[in-house]
N, CA and C of each residue as an Amber inpcrd file, in Angstrom:
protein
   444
 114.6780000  23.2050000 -17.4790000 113.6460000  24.1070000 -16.9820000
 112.5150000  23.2450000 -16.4060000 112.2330000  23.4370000 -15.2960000
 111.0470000  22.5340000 -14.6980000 109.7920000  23.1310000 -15.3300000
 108.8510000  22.2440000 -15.0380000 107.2930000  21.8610000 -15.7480000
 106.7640000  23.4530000 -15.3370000 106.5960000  23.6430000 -14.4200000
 105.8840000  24.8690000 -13.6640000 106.7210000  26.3950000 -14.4690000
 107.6740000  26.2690000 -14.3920000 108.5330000  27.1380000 -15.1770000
 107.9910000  27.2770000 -16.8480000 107.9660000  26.1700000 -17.3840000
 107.6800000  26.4300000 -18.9300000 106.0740000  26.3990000 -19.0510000
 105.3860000  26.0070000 -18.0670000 103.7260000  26.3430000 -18.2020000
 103.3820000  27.9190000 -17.8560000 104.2870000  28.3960000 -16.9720000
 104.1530000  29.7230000 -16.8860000 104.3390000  30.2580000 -18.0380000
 105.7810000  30.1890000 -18.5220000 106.3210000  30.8440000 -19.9710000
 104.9170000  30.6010000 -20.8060000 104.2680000  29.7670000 -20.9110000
 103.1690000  29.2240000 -21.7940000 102.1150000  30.3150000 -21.6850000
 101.5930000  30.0900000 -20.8810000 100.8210000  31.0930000 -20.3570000
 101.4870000  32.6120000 -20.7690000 102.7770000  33.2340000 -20.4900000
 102.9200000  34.4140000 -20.9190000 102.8600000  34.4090000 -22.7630000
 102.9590000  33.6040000 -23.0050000 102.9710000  33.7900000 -24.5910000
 101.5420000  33.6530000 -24.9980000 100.5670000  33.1540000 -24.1250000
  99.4110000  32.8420000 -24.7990000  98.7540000  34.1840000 -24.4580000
  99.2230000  34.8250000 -23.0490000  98.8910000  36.6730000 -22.8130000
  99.2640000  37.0610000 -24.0650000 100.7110000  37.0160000 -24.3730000
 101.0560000  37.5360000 -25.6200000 100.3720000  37.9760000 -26.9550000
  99.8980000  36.3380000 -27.2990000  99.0120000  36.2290000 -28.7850000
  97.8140000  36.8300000 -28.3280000  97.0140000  36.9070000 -27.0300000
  95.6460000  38.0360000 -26.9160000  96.3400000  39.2770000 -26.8580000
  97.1810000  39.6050000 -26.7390000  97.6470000  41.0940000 -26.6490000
  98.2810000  41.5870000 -28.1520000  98.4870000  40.8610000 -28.7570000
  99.1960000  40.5350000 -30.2130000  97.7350000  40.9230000 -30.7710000
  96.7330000  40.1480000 -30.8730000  95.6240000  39.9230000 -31.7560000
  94.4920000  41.1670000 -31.2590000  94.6830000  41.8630000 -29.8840000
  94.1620000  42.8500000 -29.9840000  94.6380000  44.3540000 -30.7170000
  96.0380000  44.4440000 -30.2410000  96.8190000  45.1390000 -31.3150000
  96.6230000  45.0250000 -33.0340000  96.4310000  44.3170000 -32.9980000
  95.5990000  43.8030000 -34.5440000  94.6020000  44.6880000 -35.1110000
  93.9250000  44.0310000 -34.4440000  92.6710000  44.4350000 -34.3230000
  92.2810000  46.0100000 -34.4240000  92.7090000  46.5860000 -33.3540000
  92.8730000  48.1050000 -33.4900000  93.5600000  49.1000000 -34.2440000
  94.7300000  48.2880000 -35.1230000  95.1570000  49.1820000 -35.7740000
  94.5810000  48.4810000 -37.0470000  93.9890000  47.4360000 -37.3040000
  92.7140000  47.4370000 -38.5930000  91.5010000  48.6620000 -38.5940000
  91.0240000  48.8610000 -37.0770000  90.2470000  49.4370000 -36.8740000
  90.1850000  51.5210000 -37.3250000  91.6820000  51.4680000 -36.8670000
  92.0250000  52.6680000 -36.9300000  92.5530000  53.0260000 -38.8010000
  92.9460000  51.9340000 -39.2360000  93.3640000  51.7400000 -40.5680000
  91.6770000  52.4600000 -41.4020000  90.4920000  51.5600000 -40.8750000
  89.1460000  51.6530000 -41.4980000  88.7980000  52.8010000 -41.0550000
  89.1770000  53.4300000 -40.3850000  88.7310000  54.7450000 -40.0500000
  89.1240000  55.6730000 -40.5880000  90.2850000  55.5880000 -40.6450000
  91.5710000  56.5170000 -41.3880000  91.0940000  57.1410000 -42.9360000
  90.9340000  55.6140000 -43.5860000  89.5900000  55.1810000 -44.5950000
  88.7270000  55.6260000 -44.6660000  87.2430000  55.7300000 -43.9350000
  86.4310000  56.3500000 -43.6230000  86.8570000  57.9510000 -44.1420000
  87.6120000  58.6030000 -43.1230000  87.7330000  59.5890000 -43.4800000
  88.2810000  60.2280000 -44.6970000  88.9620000  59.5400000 -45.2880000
  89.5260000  60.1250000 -46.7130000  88.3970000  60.0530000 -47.7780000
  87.4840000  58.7310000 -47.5050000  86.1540000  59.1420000 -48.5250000
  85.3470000  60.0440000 -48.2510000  85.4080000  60.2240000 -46.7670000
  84.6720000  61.5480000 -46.6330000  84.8060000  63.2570000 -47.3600000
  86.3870000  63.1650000 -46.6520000  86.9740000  63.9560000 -47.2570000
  86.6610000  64.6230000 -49.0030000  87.0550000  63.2600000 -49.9800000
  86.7470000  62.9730000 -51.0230000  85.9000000  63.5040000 -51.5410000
  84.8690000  62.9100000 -51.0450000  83.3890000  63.4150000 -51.2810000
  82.8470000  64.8860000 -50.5860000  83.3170000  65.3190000 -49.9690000
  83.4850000  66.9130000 -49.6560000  83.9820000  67.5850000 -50.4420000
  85.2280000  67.5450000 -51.0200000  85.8640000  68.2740000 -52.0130000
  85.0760000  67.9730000 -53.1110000  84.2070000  67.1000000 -53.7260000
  83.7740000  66.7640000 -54.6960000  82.4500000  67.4250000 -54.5070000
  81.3550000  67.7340000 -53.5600000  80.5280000  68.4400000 -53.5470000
  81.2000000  69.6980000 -53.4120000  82.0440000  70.2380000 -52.8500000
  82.3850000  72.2030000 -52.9840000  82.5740000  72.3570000 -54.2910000
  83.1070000  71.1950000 -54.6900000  83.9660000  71.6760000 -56.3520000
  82.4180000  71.8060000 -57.0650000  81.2600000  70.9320000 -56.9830000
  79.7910000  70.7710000 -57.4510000  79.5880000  72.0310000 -57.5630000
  79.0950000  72.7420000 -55.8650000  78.6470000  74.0140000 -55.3610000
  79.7380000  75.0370000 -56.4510000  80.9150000  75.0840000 -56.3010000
  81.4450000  76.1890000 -56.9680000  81.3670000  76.2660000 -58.3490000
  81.1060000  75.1870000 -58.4660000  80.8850000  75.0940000 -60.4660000
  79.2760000  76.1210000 -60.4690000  78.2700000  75.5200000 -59.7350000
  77.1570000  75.7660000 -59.7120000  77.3200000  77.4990000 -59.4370000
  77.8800000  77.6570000 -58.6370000  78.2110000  79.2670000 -58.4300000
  78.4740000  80.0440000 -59.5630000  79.3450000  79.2750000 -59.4130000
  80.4410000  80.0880000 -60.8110000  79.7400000  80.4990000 -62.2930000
  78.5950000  79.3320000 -62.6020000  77.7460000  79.2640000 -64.0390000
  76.9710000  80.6020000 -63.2700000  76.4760000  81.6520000 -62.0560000
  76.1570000  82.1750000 -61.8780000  76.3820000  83.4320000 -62.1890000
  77.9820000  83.4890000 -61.7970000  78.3960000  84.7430000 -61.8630000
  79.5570000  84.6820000 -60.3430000  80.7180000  84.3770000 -60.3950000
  81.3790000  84.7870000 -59.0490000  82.2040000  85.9760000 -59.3900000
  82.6080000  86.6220000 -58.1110000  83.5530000  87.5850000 -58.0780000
  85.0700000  87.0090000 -58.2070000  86.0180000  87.7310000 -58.1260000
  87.2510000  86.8770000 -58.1190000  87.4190000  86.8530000 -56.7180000
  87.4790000  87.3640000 -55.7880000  88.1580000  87.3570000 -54.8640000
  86.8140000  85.8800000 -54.5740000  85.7640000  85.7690000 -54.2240000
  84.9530000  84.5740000 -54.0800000  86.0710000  83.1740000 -54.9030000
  85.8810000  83.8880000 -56.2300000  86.4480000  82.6320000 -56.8580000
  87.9560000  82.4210000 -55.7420000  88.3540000  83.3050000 -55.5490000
  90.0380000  82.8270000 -54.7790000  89.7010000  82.0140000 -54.0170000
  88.8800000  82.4810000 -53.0350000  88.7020000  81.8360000 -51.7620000
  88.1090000  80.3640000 -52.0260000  87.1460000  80.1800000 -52.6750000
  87.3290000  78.6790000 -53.6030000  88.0560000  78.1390000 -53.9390000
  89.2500000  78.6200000 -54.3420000  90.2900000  77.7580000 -54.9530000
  91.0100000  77.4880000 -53.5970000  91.4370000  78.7130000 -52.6590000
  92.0960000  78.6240000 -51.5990000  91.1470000  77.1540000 -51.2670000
  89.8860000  77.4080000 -50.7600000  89.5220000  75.9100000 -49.7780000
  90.2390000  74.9610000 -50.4830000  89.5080000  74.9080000 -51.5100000
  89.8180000  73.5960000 -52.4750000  91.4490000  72.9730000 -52.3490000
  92.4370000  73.9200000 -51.9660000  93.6620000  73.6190000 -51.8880000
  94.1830000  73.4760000 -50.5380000  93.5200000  73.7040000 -49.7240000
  93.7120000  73.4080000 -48.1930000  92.7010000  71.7520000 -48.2460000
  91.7010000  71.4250000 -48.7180000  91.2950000  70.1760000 -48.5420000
  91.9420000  69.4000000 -49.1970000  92.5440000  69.7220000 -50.5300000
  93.9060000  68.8880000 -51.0640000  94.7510000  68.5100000 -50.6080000
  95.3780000  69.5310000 -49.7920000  96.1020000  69.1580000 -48.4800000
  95.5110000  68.0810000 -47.4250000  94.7160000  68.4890000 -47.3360000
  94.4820000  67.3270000 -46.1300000  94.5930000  66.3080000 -46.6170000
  93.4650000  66.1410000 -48.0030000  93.4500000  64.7260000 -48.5340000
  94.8150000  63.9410000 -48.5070000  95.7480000  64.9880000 -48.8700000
  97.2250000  64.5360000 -48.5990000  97.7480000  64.0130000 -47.6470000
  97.0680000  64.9610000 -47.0090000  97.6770000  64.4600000 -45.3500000
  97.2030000  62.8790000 -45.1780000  96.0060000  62.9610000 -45.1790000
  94.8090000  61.5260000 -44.7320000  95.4120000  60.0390000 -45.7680000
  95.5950000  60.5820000 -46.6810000  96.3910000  59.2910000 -47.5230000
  98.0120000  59.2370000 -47.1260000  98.5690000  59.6430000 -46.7490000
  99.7300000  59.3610000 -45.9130000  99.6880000  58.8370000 -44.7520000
  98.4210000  59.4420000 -44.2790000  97.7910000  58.4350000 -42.8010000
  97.3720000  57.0040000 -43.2090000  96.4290000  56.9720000 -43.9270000
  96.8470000  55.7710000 -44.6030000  97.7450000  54.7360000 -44.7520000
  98.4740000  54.8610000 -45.5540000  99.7680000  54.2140000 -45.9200000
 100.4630000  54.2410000 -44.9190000 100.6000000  54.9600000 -43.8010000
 101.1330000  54.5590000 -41.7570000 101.0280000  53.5850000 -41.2990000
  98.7610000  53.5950000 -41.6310000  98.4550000  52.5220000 -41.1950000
  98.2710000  50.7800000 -41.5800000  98.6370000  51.2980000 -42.9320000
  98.2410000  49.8230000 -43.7270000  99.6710000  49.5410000 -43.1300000
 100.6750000  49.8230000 -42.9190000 101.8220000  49.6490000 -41.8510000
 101.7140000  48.8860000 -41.2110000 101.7290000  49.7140000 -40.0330000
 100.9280000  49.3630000 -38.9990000 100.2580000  48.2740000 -38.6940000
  99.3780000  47.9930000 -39.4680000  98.5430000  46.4800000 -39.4980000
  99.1950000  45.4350000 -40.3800000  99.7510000  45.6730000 -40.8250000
 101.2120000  44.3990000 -41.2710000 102.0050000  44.0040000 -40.2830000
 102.4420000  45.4210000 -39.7740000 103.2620000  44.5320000 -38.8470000
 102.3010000  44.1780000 -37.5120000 101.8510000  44.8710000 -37.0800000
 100.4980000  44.2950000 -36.1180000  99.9900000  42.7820000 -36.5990000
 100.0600000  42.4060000 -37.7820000  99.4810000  41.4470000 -38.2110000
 100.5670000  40.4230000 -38.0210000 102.0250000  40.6240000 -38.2000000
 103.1630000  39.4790000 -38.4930000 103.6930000  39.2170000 -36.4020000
 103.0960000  40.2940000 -36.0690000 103.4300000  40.1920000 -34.3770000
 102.5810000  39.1840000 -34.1070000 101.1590000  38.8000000 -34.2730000
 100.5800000  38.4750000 -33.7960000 100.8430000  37.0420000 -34.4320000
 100.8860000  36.8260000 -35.8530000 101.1990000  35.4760000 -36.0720000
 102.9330000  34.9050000 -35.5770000 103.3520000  35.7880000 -35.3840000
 104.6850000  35.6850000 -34.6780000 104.6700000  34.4170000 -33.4900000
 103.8260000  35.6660000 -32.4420000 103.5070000  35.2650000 -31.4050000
 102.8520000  34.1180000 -31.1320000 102.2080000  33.7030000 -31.7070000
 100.7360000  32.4500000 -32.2460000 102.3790000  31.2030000 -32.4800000
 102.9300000  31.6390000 -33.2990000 104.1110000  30.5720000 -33.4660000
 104.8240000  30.0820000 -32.8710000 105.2150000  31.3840000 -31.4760000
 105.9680000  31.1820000 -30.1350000 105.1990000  29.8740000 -29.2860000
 104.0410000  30.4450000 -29.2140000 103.1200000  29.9220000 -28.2900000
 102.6720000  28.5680000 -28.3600000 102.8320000  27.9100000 -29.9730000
 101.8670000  26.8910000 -30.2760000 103.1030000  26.0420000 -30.3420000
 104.7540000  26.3970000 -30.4220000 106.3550000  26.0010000 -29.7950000
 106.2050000  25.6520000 -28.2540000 105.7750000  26.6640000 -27.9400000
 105.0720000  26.4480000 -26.2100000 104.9140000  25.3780000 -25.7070000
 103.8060000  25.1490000 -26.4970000 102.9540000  24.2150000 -26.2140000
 103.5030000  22.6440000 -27.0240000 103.9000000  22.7710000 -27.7710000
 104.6300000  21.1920000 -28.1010000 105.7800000  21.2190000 -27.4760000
 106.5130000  21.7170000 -27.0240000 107.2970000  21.3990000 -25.7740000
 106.8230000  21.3460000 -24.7950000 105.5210000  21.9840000 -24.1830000
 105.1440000  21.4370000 -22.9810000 104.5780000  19.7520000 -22.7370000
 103.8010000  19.3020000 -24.2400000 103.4540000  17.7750000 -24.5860000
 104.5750000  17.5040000 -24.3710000 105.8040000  17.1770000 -25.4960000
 106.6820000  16.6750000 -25.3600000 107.2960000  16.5990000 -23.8690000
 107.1240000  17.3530000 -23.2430000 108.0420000  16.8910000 -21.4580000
 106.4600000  16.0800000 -21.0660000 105.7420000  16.2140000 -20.9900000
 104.3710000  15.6600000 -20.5080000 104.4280000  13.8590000 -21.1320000
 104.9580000  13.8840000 -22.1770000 104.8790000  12.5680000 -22.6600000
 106.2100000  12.1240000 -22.5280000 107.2860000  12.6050000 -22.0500000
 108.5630000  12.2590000 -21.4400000 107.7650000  11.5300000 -20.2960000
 107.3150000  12.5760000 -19.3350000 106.9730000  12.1170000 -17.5700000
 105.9930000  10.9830000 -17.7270000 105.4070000  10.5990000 -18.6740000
 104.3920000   9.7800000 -18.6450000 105.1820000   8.1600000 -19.2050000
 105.8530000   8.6830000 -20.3150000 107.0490000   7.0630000 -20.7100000
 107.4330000   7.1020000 -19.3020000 108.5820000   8.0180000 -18.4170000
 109.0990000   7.3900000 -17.1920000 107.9100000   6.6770000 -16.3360000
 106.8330000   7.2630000 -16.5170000 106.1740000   6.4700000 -15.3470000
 105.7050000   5.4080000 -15.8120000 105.2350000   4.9870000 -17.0220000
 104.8500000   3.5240000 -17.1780000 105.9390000   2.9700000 -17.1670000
 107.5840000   3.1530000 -17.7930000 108.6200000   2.4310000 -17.4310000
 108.8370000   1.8570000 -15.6980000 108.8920000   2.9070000 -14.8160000
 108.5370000   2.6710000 -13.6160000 107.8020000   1.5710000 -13.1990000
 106.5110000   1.8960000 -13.5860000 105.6270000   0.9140000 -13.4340000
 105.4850000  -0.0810000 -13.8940000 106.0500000  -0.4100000 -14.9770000
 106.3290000  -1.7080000 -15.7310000 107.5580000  -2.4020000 -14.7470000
 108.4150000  -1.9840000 -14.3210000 109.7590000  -2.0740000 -13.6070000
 108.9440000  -3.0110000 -11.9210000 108.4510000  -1.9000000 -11.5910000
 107.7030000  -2.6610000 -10.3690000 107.0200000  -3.5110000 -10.3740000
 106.5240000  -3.4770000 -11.5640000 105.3690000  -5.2340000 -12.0380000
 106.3310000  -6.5710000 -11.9470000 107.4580000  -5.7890000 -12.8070000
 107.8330000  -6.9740000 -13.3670000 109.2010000  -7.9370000 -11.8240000
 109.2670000  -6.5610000 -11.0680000 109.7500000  -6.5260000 -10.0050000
 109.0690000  -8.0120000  -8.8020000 107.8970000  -7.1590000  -8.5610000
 106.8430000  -7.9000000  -8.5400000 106.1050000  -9.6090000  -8.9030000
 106.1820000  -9.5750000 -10.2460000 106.4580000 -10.6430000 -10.6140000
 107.2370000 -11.7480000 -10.6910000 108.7080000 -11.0750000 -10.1890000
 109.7350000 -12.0660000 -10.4410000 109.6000000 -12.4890000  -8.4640000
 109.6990000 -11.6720000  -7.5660000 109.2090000 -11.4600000  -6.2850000
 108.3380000 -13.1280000  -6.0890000 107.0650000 -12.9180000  -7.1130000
 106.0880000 -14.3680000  -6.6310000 106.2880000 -15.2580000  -7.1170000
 107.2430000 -15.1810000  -8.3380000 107.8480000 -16.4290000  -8.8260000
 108.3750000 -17.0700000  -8.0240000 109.7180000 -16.0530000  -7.3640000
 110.5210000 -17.2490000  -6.3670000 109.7940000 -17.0490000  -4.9820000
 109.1560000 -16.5680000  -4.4510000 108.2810000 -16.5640000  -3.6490000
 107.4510000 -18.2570000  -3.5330000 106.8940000 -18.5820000  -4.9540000
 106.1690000 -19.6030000  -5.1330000 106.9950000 -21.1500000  -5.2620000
 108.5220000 -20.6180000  -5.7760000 109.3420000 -21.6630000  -6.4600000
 110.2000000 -22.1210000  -4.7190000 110.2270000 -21.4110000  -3.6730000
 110.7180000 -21.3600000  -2.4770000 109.5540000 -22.1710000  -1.4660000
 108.1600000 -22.3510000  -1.8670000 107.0700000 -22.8830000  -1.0550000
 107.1110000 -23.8190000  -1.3440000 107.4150000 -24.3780000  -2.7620000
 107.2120000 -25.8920000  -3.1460000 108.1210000 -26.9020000  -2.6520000
């Protein structure tokens, strides 16, 4: 594979690991949000349940009391729902997380094969150049040994 060929490849893998590490990123983001909302949640059901206690030491009707219990069991639900969202996302950002060090591994392979041919082309050329010295040298030897 020529030089220009595997610096490109280089380059697409190093797109890669920014595209890897933003993917990351966002599904951490969406993970903390996800989060966010289930304490919210949480803490909603935990103030109605407050309010209905507070009611209730009042005096509720039943059909009131139903409809209390009804909410209370539709936000259970959700909570359900939102912690399954959850656990999607802590997913999600694992593997978002193993792509990106994946990729980081491809790339940084990349790149010591791109040294390695770089320090190939660089032995040929001081060999070269050692070759022509010594070329050179032998050149003014008999050059000099032919004047005398």
């Amino acid at each position: 594979m020529s030089e220009n060929a595997l610096q490109l490849v280089y380059e697409q893998r190093e797109k890669q690991v920014e595209q890897a590490l933003q993917a990351y990123q966002k599904a951490q983001q969406c993970l903390f949000e996800c989060r966010q909302q289930s304490q919210n949640l949480q803490q909603y059901r935990r103030q109605y349940i407050t309010q209905l206690s507070e009611k209730g030491s009042q005096g509720l009707s039943i059909s009131a009391l139903g409809k209390y219990q009804q909410f209370i069991v539709q936000i259970d639900q959700g909570l359900t729902k939102q912690q399954q969202a959850v656990v999607k996302l802590e997913y999600d950002v694992h593997a978002a997380k193993k792509q990106w060090l994946d990729s980081q591994v491809s790339c940084k392979a990349m790149a010591m094969l791109l040294e390695k041919k770089a320090l190939q082309k660089a032995k040929a050329a001081d060999r070269k150049e050692q070759q022509l010295l010594d070329e050179f040298a032998t050149f003014q030897f008999f050059q000099k040994r032919s004047s005398i």
